[in-house]
N, C-alpha and C positions, 0 to 999 in steps of 0.2 A: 504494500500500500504506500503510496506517495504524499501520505499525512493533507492531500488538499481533494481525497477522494468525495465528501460531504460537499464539498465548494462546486467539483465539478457535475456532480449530480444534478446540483442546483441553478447552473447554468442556463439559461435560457426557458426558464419556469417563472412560476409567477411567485416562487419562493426567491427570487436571484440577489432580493434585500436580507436575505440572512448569509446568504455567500459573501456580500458586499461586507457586511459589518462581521463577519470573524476575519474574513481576509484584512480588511482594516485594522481589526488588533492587533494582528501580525505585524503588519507595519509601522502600526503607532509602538509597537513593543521593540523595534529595531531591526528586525526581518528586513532585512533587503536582497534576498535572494531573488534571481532572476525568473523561478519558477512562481512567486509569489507576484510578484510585478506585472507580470504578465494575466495572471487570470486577475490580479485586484483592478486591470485599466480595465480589462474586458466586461467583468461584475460592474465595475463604475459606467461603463457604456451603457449597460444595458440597464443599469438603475433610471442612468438620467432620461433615455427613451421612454421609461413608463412614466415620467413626470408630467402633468397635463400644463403644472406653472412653467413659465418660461423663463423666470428666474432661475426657480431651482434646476432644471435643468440646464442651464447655462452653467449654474455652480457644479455638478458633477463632469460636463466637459472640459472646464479647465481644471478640473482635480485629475481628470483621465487623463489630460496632458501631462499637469505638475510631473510626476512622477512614473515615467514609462517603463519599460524594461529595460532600454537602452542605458538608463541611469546605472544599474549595478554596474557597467562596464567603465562609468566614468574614474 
């Protein structure tokens, strides 16, 4: 198991805000591994698409930028 097995279940369901906030604690926890980066922009994508406001969905597209997978490489 790849420890982000829950996350990726959750993927593209209408649960994908419980994938988004463990993934998030990972991060906020210091996680920055590159397999973590990756599904948290992805969960951040597909959070900010179910948002109907258009603020908050603006504030999840540039969280999805902030911090890409590219970044563990910096």
């Amino acid at each position: 198991m790849s420890g982000f097995d829950e996350a990726d279940a959750l993927a593209g369901t209408d649960n994908v805000e419980q994938s988004y906030l463990a993934l998030k604690k990972r991060y906020d926890d210091g996680d920055r591994n590159v397999e973590l980066l990756w599904r948290l922009t992805r969960a951040t994508i597909e959070v900010g698409e179910m948002q109907s406001d258009l603020k908050k969905k603006r504030e999840y597209v540039l969280e999805g930028k902030k911090d890409n997978p590219l970044s563990a490489y910096r």
